[in-house]
Backbone as CSV, one residue per row, in Angstrom:
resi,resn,N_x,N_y,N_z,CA_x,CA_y,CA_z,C_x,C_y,C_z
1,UNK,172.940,31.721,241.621,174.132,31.770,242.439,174.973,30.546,242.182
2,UNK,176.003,30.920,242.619,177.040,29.430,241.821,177.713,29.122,243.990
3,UNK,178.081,27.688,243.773,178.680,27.640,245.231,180.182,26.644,244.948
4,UNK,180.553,27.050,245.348,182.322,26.124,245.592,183.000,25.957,246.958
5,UNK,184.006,25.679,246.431,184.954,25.154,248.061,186.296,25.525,247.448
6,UNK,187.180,26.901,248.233,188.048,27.267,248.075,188.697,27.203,249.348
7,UNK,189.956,26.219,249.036,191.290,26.324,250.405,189.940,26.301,251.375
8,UNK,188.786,25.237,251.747,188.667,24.329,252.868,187.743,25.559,252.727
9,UNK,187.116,26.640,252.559,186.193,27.289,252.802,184.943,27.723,251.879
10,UNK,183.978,27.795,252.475,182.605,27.458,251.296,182.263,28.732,250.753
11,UNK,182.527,29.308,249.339,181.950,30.246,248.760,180.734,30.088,247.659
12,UNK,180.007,31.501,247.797,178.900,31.572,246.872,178.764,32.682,246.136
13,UNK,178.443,32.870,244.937,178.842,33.994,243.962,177.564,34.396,243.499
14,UNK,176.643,35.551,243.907,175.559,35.715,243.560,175.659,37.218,242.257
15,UNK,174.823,36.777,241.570,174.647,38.067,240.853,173.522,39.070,240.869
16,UNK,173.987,40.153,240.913,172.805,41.083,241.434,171.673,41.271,240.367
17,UNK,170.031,41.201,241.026,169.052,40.744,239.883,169.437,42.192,238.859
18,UNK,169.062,41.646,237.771,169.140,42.944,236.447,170.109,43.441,236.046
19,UNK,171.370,42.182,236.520,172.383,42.865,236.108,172.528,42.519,234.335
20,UNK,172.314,41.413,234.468,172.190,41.847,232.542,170.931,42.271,232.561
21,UNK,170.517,43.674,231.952,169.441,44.503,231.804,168.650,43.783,230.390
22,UNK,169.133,43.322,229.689,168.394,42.449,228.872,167.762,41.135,229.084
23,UNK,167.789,40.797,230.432,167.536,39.839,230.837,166.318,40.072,232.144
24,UNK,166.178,41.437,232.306,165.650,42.000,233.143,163.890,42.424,232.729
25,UNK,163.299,41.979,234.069,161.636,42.163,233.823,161.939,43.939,233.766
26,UNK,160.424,44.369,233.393,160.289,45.694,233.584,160.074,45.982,235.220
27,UNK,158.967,44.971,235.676,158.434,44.840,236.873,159.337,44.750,237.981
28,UNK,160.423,44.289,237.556,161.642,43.776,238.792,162.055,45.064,239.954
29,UNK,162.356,45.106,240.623,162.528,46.163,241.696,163.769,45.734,241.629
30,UNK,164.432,47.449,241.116,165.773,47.301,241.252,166.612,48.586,242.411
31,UNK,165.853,48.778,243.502,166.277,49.657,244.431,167.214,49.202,245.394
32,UNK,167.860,50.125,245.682,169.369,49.090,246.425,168.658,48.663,247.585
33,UNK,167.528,49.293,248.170,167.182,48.628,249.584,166.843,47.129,249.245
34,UNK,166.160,46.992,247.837,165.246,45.471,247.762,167.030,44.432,247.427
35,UNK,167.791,44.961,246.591,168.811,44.635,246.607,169.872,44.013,247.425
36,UNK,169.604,44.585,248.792,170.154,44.567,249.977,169.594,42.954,250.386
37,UNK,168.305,43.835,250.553,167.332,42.733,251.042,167.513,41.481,250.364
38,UNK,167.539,41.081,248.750,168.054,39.873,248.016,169.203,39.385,249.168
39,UNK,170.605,39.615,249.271,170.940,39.233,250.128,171.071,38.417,250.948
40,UNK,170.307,39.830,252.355,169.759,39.575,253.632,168.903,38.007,252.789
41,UNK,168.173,38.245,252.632,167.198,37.103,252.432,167.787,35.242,251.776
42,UNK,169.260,35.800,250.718,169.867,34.561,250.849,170.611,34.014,251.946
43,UNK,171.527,34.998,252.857,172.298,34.638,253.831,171.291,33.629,254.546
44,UNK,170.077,34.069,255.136,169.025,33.479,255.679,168.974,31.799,255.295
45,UNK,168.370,32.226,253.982,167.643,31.015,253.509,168.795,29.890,253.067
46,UNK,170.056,30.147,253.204,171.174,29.099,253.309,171.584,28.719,254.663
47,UNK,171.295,29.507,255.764,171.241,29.121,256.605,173.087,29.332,257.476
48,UNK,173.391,30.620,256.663,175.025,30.865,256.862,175.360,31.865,257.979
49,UNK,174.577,32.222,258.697,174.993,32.894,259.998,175.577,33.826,260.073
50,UNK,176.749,34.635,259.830,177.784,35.216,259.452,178.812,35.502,258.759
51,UNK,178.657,36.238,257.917,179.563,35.929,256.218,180.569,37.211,256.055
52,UNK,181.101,36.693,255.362,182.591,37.565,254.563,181.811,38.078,253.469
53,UNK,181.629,39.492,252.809,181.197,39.462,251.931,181.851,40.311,251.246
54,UNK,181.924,40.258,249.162,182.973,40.823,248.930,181.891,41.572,247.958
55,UNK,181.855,42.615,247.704,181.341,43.338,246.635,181.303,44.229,245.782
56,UNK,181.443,44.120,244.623,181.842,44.539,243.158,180.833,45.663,242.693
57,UNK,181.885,46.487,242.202,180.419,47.815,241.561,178.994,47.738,242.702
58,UNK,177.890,47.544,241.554,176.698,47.369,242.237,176.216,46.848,243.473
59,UNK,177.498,45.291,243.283,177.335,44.718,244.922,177.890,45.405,245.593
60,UNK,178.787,45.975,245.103,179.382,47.006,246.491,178.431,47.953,246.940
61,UNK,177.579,48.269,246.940,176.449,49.157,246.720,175.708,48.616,247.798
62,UNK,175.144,47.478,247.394,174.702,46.482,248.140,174.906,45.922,249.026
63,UNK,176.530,45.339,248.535,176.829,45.324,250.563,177.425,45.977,251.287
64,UNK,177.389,47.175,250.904,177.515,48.404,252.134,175.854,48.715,252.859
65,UNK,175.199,48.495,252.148,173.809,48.305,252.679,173.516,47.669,253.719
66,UNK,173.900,46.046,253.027,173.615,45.213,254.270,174.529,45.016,255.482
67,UNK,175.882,45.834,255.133,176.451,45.861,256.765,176.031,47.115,257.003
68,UNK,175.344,47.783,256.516,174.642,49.082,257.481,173.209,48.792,258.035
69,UNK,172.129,47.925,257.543,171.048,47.997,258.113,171.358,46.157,258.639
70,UNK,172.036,45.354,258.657,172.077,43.806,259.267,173.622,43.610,259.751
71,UNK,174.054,44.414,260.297,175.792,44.351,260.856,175.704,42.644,261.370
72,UNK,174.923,42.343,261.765,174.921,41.115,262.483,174.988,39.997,262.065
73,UNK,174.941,39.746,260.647,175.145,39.094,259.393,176.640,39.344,259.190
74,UNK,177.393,40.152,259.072,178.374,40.437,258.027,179.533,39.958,259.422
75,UNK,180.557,39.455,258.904,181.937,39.189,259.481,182.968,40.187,259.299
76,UNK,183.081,40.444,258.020,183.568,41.459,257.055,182.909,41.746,255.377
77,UNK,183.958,42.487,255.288,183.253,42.897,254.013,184.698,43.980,253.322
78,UNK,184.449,42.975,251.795,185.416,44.023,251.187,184.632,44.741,250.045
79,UNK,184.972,46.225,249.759,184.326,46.959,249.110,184.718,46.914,247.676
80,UNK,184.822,46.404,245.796,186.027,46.611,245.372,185.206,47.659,244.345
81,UNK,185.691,48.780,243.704,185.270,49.566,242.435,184.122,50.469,242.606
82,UNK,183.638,50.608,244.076,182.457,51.094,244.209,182.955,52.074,245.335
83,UNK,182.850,53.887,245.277,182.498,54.491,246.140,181.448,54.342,247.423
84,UNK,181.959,54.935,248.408,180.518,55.138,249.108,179.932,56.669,249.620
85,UNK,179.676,56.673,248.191,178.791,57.960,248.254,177.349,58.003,247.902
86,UNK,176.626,58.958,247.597,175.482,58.675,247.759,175.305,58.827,246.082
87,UNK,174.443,57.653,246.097,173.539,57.467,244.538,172.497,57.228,244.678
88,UNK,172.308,58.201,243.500,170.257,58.045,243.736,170.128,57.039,242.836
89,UNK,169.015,56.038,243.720,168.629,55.006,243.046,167.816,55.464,241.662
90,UNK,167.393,56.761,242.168,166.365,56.816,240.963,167.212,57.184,239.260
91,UNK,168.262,57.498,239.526,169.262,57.328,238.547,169.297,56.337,237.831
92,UNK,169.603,55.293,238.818,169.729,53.452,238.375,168.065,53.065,237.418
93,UNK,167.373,53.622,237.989,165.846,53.485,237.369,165.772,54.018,235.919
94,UNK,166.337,55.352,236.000,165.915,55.989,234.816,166.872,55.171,233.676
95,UNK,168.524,54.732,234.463,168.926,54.023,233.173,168.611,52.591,233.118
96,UNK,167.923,51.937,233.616,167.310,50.600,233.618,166.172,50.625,232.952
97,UNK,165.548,51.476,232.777,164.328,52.065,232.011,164.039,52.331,230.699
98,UNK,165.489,53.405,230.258,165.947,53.470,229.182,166.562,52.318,228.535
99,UNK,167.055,51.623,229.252,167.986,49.793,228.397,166.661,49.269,228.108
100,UNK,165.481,48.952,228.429,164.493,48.192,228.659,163.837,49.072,226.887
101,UNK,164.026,50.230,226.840,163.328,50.271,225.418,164.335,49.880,224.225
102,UNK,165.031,49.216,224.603,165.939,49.701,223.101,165.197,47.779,222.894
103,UNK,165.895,48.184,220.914,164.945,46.545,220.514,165.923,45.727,220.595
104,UNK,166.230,44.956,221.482,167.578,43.996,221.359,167.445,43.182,220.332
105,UNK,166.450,42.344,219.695,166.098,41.564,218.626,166.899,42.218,217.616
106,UNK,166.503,43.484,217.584,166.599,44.039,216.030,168.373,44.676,215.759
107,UNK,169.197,44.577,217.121,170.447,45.494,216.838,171.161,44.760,216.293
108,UNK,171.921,45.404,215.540,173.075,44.873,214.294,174.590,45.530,214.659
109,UNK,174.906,46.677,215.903,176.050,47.249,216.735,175.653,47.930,217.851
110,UNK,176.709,48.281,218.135,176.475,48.646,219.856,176.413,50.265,219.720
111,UNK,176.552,50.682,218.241,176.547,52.306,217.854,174.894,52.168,217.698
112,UNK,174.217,51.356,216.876,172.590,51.241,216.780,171.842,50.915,218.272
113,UNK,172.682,50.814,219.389,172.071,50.619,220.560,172.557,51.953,220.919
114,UNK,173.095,52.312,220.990,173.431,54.161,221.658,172.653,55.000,220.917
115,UNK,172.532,55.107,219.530,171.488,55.646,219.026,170.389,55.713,219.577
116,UNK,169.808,54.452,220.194,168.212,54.486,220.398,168.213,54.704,221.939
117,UNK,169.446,55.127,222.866,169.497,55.697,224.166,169.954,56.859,224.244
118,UNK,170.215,57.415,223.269,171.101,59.051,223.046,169.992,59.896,223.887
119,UNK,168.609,59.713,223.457,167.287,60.568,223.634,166.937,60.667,224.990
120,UNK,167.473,59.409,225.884,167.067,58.935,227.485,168.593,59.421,228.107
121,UNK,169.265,59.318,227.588,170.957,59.149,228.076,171.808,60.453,227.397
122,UNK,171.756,61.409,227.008,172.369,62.631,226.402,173.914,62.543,226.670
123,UNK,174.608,61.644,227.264,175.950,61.606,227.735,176.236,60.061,226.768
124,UNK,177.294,60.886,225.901,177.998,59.516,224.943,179.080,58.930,226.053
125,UNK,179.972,59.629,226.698,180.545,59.071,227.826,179.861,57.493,228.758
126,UNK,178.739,58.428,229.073,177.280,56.951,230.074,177.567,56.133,229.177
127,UNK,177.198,56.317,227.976,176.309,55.308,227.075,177.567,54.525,226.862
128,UNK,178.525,54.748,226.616,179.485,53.827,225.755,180.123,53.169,227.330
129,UNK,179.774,53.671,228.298,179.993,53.057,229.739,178.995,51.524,229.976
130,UNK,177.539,52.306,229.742,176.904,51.537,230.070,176.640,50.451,229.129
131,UNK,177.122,50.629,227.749,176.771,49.988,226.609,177.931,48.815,226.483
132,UNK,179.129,48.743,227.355,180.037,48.219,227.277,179.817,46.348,228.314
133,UNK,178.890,46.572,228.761,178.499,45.166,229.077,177.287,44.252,228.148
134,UNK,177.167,45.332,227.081,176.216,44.249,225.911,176.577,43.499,225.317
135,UNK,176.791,41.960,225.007,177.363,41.402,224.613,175.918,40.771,223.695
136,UNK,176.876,40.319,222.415,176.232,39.204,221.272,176.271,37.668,221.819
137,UNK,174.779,37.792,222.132,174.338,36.275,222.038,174.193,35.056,220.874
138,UNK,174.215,35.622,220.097,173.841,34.928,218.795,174.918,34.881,217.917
């Protein structure tokens, strides 16, 4: 998490675990409840009482969660890029599952990484969606 001071007020910018999926255990629990709970569990352990919270895609996901099961935490909350409809987590699993086999060592383009998810992922649409946050480290 990163923390600053904007116009006299204290912000913190957390990123949701697994969001780079290459960076991600197999073991990691990536269900929006434990998600939530990440959170719940930092608001806590900073000791911030009542927060503004703003959340993006996934966090939006997330913190529609936690102002639904911890209202008592949240001040507000802005939603940005994220419906609130229902997604099955187990969706999020199966494509967190599928990123987790491909050989990141060995790729040479982001067409040789869709290749080796075509078989888990049958939608070139997903893939070139989901394939669009892989970036070259090296």
């Amino acid at each position: 998490w990163y923390q600053r001071r904007v116009r006299g007020k204290q912000w913190y910018q957390r990123r949701v675990r697994g969001k780079q999926w290459y960076q991600r255990r197999v073991r990691d629990d990536m269900r929006l409840e434990t998600l939530a709970r990440d959170l719940e569990e930092f608001v806590g352990q900073q000791n911030l009482g009542s927060v503004n919270i703003v959340g993006h895609s996934l966090g939006g996901k997330q913190a529609m969660l936690v102002c639904a099961h911890s209202p008592h935490i949240v001040t507000s909350s802005v939603i940005v890029d994220m419906f609130p409809v229902h997604f099955s987590s187990r969706m999020l699993d199966d494509t967190c599952a599928a990123l987790s086999l491909i050989d990141v060592e060995g790729l040479t383009s982001r067409d040789e990484a869709s290749e080796q998810l075509a078989r888990q992922i049958p939608s070139q649409a997903e893939r070139n969606f989901i394939l669009s946050n892989l970036v070259r480290t090296k």
